[in-house]
N, C-alpha and C positions, 0 to 999 in steps of 0.2 A: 504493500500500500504506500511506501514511504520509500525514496533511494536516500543516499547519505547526501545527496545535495541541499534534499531537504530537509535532513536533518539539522545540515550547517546550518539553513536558512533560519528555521528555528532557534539556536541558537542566538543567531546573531539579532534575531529579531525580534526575541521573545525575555532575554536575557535582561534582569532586573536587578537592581541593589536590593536585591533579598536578606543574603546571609545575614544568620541572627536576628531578624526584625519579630516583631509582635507579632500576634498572629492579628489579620484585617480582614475580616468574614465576605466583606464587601470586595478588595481588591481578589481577594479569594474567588468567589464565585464568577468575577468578573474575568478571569483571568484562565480558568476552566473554559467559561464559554467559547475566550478566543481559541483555547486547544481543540474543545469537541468541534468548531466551524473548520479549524484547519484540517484536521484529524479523518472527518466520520461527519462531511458536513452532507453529504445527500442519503445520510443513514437516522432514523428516528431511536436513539437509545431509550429503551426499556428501561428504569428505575427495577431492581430485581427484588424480586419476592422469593428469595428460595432457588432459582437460576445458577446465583453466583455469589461469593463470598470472599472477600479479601479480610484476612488479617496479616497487621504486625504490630510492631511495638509503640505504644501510646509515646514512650519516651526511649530512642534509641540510645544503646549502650555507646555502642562505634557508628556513627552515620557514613563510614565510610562502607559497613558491612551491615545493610540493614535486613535482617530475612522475612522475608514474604512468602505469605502464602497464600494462593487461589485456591480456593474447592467449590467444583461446579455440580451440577446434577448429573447424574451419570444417566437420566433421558433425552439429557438434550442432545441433537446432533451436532455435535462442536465443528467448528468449520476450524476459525482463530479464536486466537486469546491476543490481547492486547494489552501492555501494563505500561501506564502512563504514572512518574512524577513531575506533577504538575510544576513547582516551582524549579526545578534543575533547568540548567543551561541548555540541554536536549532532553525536551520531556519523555519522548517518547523512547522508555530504557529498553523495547523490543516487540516481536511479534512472535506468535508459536502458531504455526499452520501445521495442523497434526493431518496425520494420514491415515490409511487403511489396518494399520496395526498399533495405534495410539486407545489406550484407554482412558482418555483426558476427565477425571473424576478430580484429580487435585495434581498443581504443578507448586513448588518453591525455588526458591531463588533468593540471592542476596543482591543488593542495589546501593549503588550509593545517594545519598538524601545533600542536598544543598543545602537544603532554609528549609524552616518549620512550613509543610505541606501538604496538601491532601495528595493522596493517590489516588488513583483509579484503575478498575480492571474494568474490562470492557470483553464481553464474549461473543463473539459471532456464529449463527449457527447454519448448517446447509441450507436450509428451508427459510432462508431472510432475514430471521428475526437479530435484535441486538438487544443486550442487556448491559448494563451499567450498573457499579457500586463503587462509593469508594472508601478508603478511612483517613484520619488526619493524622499525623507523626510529626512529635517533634525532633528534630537534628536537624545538624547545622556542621557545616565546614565537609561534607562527604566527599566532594567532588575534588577538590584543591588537596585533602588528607596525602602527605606523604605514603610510597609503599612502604611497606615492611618488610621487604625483602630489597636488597643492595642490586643493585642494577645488572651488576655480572652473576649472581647466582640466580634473579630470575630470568637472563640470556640460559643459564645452563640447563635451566629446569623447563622451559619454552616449549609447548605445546606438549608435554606429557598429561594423560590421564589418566585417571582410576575410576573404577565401577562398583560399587559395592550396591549387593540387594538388601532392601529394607525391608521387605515382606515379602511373603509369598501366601497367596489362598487368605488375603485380608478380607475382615464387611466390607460389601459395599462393591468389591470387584469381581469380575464372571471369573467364573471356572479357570485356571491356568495363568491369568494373569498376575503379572511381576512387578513391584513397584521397587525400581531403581534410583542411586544415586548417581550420577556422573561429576566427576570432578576431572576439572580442565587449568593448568597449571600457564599462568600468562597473567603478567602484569597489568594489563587491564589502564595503560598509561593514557589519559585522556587528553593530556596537555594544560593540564591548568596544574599541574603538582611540581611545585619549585625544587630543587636538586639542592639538600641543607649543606653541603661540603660548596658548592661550583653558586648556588645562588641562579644559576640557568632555569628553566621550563625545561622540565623531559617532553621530548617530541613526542603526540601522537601515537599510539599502536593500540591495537583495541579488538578483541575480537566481535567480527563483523557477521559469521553466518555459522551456526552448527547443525549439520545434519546425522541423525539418528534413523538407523534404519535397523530392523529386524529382519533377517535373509534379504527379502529383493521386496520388502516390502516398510514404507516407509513410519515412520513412529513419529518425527515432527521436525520439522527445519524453523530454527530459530535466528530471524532476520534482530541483530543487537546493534544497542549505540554502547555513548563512551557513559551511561550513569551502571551500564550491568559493573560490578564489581570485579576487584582482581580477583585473581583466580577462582573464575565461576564457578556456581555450584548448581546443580539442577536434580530437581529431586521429579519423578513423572511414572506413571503404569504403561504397559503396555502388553500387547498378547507374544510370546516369544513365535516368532516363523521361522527361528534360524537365528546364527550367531549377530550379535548385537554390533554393528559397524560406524562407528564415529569418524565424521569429517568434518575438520574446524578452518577455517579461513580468517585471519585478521585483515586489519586496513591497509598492509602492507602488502598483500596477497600472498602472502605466506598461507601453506595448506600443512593440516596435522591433519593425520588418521591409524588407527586402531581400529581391529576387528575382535570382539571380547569373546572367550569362550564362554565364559563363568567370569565371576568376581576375581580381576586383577587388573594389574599394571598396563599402560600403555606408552 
C-alpha cells in the first residue's frame, strides 16, 4: 500500500516537535485523521467490536523496545494487518499480508515509540471490510535511542536468525497449527541515532521486507519502516506445509535467508 518514498514523504511531512510533550487529545485526534486520509483514505475503518485488539504498555519501560501485541478473530478472513505509531517520524512501522498458510489469530512485535502516542492497528479482510483500534502509550526518545550493540558486533551478527516454537495445539488454533517466534539479528539503524564516541548520525539501514513461507506456500511478507525495532522480533501461527523458509531484505538490498527445520539457528 505504501513504497519507502512514501514513507520518506511522511516523515518529512508529518514530522513534529513531539518528543516529551503532554499529551493534547485534540492535536491527537487531529493528527490520526491526517494518517487515516493518507493511509486508508478511500477505505471506511470499522471502530472494532471484538474484530481486533491491540495491547501494550500504558507506560513503556525502553520506548526504544516497545512490545505489541495484535489478536484478531480467528473468523475473520484477514487479508493485512496494518500497525501504525501515530506520532513517530514514519508512522507507519509496517504491513503483514498473510497468505494461504498464515493463521493470523494474534501477531507481536517490538517498535520503537517517539513521543507519548496513540497507536493503531488496522485489519483488512478479503471480503472488504476494515476495522480499526487503537491504545495510547506513553514513551519518548525510541527512535533517536542509541543501539546496544557496538557497530562492528552488530556488522558481525547481521542478518542471522533464530526460530523458537511457543506452542503447539494452543485455544483458539485449528488442529496442527504452530505459533512461532522469529528473531532476526540487525541493527535496525534509522538515522536519527547519534554515534556517542564520533558525535556523527549512523546512516540509515533498516530492515525493509521479510518473507515467511511454509514449503511453497506463503505464511506472511512483512512490508517494514525504520520505527520496527533493532533486532526484530515477530511472534505469528501458522499451519506447517513444509520446512519454514525466511527471507529478509534491508534498505540497503542486502538479502538474509534461512530455511528452519525445527527450532534453530540461522
Amino acid at each position: 500500500m505504501t513504497s519507502r518514498l512514501f514513507a520518506l514523504a511522511l516523515l518529512l511531512v508529518l514530522a513534529l516537535p513531539l518528543q516529551g510533550r503532554a499529551e493534547d487529545p485534540a492535536a491527537d485526534a487531529a493528527r490520526w485523521q491526517d494518517l487515516r486520509q493518507i493511509l486508508f483514505a478511500n477505505h471506511t475503518l470499522t471502530p472494532a467490536k471484538g474484530q481486533i485488539a491491540l495491547e501494550a504498555p500504558d507506560r513503556a519501560m525502553d520506548a526504544a523496545l516497545v512490545p505489541v501485541t495484535v489478536t484478531l478473530d480467528p473468523g475473520l478472513p484477514l487479508k493485512a494487518l496494518y500497525l501504525v505509531v501515530d506520532n513517530n517520524p514514519a508512522p507507519l512501522v509496517g504491513t503483514f499480508h498473510f497468505g494461504p498458510a498464515a493463521v493470523p489469530v494474534q501477531v507481536k512485535t517490538r517498535v520503537r515509540v517517539d513521543a507519548y502516542t496513540h497507536m493503531h492497528a488496522v485489519a483488512e479482510t478479503a471480503d472488504g471490510r476494515w476495522f480499526v483500534t487503537d491504545r495510547y502509550v506513553k514513551a519518548a526518545g525510541g527512535c533517536s535511542a542509541p543501539a546496544t550493540k557496538d557497530a562492528a558486533l552488530a556488522l558481525e551478527r547481521l542478518g542471522q536468525m533464530r526460530l523458537k516454537t511457543v506452542s503447539e495445539g494452543q485455544a483458539g488454533l485449528p488442529k496442527g497449527a504452530i505459533t512461532a517466534q522469529l528473531l532476526i539479528s540487525h541493527p535496525n539503524y534509522n538515522g536519527m541515532q547519534m554515534d556517542q564516541v564520533t558525535r556523527n548520525y549512523t546512516p540509515a539501514r533498516f530492515v525493509r521486507d521479510v518473507t515467511v513461507k511454509s514449503g511453497d506456500a506463503l505464511v506472511f511478507q512483512l512490508e517494514a519502516d525504520i520505527s520496527l525495532s533493532e533486532d526484530p522480533a515477530i511472534t505469528f501461527s501458522y499451519q506447517p506445509k513444509g520446512p519454514l523458509s525466511v527471507i529478509v531484505r534491508d534498505s540497503t538490498d542486502a538479502t538474509f535467508s534461512h530455511v528452519f527445520q525445527g527450532d534453530d539457528k540461522g
